[in-house]
mmCIF entry with sequence, helices, sheets and N, C-alpha, C, O atoms, coordinates in Angstrom:
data_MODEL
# 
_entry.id   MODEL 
# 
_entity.id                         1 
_entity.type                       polymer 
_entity.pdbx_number_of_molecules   1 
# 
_entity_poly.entity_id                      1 
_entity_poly.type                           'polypeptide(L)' 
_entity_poly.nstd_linkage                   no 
_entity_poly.nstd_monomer                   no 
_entity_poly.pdbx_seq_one_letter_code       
;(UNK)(UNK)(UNK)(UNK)(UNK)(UNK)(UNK)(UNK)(UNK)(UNK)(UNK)(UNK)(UNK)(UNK)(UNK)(UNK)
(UNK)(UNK)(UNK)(UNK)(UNK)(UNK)(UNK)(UNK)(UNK)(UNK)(UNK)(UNK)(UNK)(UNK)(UNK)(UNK)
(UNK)(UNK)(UNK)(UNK)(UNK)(UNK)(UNK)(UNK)(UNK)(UNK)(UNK)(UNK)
;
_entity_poly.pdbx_seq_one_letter_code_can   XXXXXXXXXXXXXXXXXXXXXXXXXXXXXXXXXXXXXXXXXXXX 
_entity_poly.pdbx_strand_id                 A 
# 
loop_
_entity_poly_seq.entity_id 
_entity_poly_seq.num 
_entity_poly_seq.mon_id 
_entity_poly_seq.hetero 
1 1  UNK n 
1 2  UNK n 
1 3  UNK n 
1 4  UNK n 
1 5  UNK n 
1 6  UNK n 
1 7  UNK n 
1 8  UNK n 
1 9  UNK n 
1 10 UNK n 
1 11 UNK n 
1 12 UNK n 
1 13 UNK n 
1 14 UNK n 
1 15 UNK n 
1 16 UNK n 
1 17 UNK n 
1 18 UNK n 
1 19 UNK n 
1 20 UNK n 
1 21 UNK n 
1 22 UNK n 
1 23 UNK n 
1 24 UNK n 
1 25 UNK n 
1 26 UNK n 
1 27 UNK n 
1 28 UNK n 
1 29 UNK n 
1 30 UNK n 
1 31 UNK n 
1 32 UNK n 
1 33 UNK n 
1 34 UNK n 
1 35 UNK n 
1 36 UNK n 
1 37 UNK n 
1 38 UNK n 
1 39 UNK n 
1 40 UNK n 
1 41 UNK n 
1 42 UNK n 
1 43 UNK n 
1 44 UNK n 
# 
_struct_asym.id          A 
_struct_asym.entity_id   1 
# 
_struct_sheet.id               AA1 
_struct_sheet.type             ? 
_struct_sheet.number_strands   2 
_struct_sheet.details          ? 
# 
_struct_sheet_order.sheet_id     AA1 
_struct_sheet_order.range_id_1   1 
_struct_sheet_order.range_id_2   2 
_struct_sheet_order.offset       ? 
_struct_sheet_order.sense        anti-parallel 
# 
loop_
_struct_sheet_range.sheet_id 
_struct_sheet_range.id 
_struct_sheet_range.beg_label_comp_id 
_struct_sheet_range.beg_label_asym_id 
_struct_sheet_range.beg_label_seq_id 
_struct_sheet_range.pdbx_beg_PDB_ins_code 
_struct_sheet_range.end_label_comp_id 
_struct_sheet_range.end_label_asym_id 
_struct_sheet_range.end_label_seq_id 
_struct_sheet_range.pdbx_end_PDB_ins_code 
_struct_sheet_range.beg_auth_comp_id 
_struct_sheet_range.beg_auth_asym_id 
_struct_sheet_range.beg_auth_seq_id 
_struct_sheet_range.end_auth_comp_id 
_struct_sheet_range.end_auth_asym_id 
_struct_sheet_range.end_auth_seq_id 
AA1 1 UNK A 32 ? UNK A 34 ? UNK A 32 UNK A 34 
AA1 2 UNK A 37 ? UNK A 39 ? UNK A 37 UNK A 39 
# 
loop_
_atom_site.group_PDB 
_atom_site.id 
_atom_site.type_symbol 
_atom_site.label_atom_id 
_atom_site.label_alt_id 
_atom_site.label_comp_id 
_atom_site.label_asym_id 
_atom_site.label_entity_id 
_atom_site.label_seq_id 
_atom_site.pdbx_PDB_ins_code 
_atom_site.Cartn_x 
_atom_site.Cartn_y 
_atom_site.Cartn_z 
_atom_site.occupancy 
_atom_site.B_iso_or_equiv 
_atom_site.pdbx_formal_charge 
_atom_site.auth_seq_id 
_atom_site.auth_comp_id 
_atom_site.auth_asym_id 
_atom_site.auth_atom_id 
_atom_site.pdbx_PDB_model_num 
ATOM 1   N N  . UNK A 1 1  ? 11.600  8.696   -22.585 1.00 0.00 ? 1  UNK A N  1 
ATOM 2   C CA . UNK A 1 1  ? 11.713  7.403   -23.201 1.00 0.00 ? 1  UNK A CA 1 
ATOM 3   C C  . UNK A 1 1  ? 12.796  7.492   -24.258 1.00 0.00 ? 1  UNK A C  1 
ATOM 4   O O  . UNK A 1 1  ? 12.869  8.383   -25.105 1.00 0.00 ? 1  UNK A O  1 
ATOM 5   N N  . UNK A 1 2  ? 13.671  6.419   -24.109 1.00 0.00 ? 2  UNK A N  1 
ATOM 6   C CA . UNK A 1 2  ? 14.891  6.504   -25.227 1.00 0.00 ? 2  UNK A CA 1 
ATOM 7   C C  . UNK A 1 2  ? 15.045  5.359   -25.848 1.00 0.00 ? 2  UNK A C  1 
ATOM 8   O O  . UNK A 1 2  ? 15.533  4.499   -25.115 1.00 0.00 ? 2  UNK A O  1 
ATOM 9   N N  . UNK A 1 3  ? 14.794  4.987   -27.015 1.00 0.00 ? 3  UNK A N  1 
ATOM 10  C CA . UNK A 1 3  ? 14.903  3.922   -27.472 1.00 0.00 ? 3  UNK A CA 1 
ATOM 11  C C  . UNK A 1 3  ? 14.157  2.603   -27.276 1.00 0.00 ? 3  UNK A C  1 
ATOM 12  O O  . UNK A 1 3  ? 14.519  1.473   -27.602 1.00 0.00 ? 3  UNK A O  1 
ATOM 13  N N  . UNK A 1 4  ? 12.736  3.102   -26.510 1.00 0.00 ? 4  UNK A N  1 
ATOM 14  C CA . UNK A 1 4  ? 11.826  2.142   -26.154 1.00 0.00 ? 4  UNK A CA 1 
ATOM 15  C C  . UNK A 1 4  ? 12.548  1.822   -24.706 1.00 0.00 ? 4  UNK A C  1 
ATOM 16  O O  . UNK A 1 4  ? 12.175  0.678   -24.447 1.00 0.00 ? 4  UNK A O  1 
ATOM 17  N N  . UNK A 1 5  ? 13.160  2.150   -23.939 1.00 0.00 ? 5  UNK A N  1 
ATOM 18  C CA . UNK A 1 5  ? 13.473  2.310   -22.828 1.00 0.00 ? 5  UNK A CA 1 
ATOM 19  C C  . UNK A 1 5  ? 13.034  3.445   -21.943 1.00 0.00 ? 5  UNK A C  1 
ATOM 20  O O  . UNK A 1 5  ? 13.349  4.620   -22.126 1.00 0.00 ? 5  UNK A O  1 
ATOM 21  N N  . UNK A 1 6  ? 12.199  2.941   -20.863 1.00 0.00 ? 6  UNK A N  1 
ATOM 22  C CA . UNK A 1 6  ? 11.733  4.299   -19.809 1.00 0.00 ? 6  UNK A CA 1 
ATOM 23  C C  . UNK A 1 6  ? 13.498  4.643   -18.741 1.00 0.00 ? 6  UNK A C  1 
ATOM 24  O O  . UNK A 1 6  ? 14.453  3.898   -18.521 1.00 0.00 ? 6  UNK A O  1 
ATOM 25  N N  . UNK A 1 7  ? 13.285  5.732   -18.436 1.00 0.00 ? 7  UNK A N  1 
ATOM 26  C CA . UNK A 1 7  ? 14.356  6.221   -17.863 1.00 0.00 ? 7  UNK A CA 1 
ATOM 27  C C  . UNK A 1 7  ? 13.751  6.726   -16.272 1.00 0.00 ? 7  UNK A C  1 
ATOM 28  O O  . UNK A 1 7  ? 12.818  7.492   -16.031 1.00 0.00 ? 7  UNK A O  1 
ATOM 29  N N  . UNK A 1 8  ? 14.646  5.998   -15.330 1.00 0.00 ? 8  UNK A N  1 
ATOM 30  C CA . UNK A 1 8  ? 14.279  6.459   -14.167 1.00 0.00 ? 8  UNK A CA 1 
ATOM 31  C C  . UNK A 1 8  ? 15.055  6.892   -13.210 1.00 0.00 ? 8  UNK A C  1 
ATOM 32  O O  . UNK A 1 8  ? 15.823  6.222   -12.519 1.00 0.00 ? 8  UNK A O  1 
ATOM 33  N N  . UNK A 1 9  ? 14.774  8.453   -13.156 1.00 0.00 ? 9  UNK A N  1 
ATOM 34  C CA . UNK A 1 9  ? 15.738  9.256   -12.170 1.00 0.00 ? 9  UNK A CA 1 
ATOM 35  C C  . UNK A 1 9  ? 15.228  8.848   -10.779 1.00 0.00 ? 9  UNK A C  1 
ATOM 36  O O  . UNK A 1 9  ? 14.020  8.857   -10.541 1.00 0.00 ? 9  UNK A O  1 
ATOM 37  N N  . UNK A 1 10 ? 16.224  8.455   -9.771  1.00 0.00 ? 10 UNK A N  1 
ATOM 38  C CA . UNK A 1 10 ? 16.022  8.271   -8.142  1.00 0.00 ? 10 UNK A CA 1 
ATOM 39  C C  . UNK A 1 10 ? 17.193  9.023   -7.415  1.00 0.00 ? 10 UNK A C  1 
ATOM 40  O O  . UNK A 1 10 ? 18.390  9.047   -7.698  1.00 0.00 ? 10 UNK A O  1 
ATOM 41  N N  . UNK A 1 11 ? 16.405  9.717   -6.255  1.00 0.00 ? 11 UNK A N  1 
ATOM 42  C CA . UNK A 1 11 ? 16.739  10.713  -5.896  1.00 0.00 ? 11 UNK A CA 1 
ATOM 43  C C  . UNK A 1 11 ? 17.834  9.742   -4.794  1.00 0.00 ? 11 UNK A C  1 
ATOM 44  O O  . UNK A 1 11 ? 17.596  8.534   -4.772  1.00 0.00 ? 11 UNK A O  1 
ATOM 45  N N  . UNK A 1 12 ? 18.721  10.137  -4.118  1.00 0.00 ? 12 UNK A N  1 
ATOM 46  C CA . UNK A 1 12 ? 18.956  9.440   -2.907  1.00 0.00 ? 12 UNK A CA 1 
ATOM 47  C C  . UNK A 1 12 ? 18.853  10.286  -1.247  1.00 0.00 ? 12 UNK A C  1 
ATOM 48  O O  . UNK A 1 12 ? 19.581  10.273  -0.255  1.00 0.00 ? 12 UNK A O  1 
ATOM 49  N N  . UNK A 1 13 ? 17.930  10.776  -1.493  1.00 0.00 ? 13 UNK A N  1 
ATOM 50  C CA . UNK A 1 13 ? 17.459  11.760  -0.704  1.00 0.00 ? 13 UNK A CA 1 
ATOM 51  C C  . UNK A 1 13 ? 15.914  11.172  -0.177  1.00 0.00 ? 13 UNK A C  1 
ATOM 52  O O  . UNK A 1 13 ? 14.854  11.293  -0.791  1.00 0.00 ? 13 UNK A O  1 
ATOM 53  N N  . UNK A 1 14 ? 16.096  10.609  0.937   1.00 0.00 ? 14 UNK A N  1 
ATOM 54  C CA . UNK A 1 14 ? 14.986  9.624   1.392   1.00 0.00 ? 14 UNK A CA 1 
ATOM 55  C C  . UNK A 1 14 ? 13.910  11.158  1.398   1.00 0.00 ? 14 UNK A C  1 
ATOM 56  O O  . UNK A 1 14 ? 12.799  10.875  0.950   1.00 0.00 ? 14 UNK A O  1 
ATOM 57  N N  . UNK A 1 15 ? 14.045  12.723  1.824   1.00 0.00 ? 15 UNK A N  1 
ATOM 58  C CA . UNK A 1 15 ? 12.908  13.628  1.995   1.00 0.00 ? 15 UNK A CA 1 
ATOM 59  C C  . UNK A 1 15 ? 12.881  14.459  0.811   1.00 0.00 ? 15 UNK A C  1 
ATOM 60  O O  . UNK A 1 15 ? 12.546  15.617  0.561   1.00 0.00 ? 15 UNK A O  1 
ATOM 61  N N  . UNK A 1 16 ? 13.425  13.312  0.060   1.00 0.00 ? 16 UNK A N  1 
ATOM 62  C CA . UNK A 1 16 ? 13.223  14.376  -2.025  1.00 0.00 ? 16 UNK A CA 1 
ATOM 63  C C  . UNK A 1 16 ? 11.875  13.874  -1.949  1.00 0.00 ? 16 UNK A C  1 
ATOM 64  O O  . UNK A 1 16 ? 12.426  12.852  -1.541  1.00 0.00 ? 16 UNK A O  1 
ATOM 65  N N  . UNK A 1 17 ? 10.617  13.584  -1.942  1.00 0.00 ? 17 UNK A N  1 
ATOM 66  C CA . UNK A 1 17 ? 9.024   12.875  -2.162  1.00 0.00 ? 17 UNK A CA 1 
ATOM 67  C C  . UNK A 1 17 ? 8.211   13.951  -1.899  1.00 0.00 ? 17 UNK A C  1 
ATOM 68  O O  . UNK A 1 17 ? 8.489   15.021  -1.358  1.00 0.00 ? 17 UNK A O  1 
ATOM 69  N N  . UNK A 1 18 ? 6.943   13.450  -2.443  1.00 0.00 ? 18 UNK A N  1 
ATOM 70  C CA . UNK A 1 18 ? 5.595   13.731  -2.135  1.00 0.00 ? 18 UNK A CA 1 
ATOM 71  C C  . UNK A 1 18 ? 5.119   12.553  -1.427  1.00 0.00 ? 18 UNK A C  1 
ATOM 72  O O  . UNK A 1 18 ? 5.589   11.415  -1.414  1.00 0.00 ? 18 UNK A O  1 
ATOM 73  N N  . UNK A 1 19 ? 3.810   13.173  -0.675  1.00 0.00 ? 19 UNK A N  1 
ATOM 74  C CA . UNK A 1 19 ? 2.511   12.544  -0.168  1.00 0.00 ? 19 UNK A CA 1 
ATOM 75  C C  . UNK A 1 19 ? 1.755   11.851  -1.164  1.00 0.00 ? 19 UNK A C  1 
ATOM 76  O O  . UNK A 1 19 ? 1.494   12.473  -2.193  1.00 0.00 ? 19 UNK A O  1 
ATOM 77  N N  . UNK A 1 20 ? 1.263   10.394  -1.012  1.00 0.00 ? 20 UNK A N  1 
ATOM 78  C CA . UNK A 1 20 ? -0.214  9.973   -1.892  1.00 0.00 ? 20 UNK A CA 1 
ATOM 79  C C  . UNK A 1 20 ? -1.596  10.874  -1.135  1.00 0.00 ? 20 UNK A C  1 
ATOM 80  O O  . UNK A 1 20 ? -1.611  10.878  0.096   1.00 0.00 ? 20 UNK A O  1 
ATOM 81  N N  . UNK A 1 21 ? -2.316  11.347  -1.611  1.00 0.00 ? 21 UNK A N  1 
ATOM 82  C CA . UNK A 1 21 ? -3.380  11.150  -0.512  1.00 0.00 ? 21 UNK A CA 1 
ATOM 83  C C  . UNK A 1 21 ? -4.304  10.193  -1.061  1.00 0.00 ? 21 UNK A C  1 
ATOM 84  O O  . UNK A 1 21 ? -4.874  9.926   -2.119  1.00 0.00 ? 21 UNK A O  1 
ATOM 85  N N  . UNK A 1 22 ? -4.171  9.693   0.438   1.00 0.00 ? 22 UNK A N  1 
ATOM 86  C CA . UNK A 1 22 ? -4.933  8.273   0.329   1.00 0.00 ? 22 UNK A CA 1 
ATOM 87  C C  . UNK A 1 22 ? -6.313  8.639   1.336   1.00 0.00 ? 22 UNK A C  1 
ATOM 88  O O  . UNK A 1 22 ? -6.763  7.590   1.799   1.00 0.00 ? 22 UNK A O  1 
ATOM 89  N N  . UNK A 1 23 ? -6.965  9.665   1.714   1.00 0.00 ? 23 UNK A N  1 
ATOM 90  C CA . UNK A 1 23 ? -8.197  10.197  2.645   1.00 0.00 ? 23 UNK A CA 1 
ATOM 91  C C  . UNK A 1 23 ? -9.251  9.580   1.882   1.00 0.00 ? 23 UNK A C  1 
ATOM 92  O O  . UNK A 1 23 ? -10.128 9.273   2.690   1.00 0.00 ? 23 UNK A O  1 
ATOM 93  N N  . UNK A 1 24 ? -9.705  9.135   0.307   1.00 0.00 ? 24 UNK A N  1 
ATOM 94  C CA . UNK A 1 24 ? -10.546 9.114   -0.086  1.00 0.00 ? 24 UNK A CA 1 
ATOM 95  C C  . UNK A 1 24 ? -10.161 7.146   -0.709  1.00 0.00 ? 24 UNK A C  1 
ATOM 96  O O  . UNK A 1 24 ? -10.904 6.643   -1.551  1.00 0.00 ? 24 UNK A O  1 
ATOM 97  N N  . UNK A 1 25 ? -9.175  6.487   -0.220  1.00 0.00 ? 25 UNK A N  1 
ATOM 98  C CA . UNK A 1 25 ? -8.830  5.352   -0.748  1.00 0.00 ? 25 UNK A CA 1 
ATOM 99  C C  . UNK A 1 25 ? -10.041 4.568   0.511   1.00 0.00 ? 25 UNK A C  1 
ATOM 100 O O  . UNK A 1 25 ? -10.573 4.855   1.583   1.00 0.00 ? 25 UNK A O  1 
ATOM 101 N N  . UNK A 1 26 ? -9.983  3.107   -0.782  1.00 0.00 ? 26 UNK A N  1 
ATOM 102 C CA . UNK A 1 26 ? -11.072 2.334   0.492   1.00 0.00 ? 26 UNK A CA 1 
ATOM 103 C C  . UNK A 1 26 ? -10.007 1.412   1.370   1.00 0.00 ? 26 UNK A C  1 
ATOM 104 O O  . UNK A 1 26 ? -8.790  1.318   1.213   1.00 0.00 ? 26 UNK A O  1 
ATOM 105 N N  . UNK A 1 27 ? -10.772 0.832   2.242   1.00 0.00 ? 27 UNK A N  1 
ATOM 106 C CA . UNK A 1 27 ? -10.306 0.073   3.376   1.00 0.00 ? 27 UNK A CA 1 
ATOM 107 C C  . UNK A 1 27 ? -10.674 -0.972  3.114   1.00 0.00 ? 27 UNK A C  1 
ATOM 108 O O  . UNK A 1 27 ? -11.782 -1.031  2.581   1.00 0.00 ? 27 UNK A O  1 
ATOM 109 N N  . UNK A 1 28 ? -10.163 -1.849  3.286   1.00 0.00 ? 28 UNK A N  1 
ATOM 110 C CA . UNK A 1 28 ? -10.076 -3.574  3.586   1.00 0.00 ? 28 UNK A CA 1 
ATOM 111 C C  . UNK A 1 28 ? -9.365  -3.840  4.828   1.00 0.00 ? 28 UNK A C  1 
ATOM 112 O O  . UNK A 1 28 ? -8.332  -3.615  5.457   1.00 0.00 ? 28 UNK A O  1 
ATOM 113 N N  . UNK A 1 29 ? -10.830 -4.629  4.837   1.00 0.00 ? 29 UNK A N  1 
ATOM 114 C CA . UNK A 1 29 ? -10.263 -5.563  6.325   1.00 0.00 ? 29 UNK A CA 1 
ATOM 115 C C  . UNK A 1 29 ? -10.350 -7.032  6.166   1.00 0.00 ? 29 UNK A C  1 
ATOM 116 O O  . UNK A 1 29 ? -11.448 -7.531  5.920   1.00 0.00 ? 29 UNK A O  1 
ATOM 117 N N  . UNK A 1 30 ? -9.438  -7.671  6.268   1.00 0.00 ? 30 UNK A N  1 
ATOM 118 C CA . UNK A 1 30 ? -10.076 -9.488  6.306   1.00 0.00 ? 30 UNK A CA 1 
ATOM 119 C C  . UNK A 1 30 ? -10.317 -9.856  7.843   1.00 0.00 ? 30 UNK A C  1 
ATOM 120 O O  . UNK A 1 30 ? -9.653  -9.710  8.869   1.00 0.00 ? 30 UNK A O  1 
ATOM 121 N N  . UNK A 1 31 ? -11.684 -10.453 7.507   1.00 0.00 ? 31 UNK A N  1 
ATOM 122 C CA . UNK A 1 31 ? -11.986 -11.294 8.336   1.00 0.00 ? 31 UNK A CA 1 
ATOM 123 C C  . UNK A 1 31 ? -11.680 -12.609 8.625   1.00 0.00 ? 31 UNK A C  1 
ATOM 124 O O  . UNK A 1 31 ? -11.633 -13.209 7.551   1.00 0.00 ? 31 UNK A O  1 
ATOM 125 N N  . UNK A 1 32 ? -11.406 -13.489 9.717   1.00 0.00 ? 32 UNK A N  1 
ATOM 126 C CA . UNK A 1 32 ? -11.047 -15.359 9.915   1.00 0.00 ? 32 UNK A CA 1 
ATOM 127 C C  . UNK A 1 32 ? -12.459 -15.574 10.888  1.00 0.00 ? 32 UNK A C  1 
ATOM 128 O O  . UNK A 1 32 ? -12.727 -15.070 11.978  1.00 0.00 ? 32 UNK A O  1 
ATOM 129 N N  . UNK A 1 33 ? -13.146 -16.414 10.141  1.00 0.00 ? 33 UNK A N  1 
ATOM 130 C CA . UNK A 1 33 ? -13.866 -16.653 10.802  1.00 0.00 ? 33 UNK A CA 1 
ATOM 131 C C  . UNK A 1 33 ? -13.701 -18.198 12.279  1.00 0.00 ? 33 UNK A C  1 
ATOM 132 O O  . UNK A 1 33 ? -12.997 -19.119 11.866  1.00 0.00 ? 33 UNK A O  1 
ATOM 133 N N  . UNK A 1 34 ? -14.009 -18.319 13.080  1.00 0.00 ? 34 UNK A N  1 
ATOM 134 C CA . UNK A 1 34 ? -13.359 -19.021 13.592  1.00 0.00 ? 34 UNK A CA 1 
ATOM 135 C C  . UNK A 1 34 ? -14.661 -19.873 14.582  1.00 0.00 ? 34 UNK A C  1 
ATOM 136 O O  . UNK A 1 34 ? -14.721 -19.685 15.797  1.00 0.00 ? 34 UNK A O  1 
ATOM 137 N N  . UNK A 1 35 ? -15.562 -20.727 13.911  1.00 0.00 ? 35 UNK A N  1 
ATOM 138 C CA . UNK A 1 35 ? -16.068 -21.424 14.632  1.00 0.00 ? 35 UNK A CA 1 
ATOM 139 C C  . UNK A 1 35 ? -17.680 -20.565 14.372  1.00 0.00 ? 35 UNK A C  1 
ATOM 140 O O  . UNK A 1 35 ? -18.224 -20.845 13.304  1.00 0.00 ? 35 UNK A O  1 
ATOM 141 N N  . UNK A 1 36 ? -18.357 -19.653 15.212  1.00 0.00 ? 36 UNK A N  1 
ATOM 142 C CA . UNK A 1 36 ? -19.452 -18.978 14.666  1.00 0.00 ? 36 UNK A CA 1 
ATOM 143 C C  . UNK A 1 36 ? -19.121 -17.462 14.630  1.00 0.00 ? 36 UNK A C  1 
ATOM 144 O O  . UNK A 1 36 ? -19.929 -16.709 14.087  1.00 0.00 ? 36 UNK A O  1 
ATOM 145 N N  . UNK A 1 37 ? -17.650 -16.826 15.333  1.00 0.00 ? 37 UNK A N  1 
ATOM 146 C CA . UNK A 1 37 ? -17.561 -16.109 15.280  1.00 0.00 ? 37 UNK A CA 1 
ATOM 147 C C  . UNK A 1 37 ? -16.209 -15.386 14.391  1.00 0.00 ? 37 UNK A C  1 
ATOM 148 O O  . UNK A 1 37 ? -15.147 -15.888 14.022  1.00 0.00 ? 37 UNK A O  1 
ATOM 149 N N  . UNK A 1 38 ? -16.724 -14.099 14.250  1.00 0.00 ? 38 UNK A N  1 
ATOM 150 C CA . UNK A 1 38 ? -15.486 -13.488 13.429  1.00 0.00 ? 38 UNK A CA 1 
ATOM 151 C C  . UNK A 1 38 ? -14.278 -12.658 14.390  1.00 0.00 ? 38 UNK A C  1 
ATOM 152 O O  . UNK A 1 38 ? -14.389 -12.067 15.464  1.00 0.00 ? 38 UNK A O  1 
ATOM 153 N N  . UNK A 1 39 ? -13.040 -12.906 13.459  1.00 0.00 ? 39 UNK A N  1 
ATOM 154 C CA . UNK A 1 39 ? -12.530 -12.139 14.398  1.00 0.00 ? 39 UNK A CA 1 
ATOM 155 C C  . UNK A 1 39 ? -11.302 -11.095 12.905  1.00 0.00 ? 39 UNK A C  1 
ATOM 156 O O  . UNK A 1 39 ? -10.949 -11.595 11.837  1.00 0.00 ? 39 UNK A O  1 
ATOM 157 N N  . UNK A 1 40 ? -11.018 -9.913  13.312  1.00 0.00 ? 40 UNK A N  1 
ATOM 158 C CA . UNK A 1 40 ? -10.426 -9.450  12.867  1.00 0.00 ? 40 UNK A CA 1 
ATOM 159 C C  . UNK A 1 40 ? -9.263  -9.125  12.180  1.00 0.00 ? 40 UNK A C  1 
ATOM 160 O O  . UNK A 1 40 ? -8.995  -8.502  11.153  1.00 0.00 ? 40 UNK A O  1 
ATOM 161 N N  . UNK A 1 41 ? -8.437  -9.933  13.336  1.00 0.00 ? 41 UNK A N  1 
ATOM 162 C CA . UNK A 1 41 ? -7.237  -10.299 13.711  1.00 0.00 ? 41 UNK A CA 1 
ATOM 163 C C  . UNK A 1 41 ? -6.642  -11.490 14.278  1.00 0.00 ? 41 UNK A C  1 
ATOM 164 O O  . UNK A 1 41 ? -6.116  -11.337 15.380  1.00 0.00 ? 41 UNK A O  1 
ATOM 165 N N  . UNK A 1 42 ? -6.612  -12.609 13.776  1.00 0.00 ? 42 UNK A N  1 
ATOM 166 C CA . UNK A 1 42 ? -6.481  -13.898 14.347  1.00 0.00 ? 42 UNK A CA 1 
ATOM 167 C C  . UNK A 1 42 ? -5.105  -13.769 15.238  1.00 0.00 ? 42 UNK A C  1 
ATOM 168 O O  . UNK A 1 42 ? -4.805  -14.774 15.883  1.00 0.00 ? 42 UNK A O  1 
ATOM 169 N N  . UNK A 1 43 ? -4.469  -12.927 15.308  1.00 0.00 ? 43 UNK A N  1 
ATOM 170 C CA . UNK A 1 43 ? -3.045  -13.772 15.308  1.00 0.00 ? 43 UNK A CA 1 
ATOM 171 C C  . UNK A 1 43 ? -2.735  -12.449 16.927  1.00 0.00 ? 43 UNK A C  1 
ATOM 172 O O  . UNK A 1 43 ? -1.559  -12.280 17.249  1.00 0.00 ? 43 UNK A O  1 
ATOM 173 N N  . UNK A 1 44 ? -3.885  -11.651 17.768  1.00 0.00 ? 44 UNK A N  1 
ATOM 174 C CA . UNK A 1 44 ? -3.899  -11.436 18.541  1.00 0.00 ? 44 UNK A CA 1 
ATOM 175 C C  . UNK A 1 44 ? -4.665  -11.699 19.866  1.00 0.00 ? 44 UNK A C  1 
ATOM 176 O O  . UNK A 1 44 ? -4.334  -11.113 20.897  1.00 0.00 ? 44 UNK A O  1 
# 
């Protein structure tokens, strides 16, 4: 931090990264309900 400014180095090296692990993140799903039934995915 310099002057109340954060400083951000970017690599231009798309395989300079890490992994999130996301194994323990939750899932969302939306549902459309459509008449009495649900469906998952409306738009297939």
């Amino acid at each position: 931090m310099d002057g109340g400014q954060v400083d951000i180095h970017l690599s231009d090296d798309p395989f300079d990264c890490w992994r999130i692990d996301v194994s323990t993140a939750p899932l969302l799903v939306t549902l459309c309900k459509v008449s009495l039934l649900l469906s998952d995915d409306p738009h297939t």
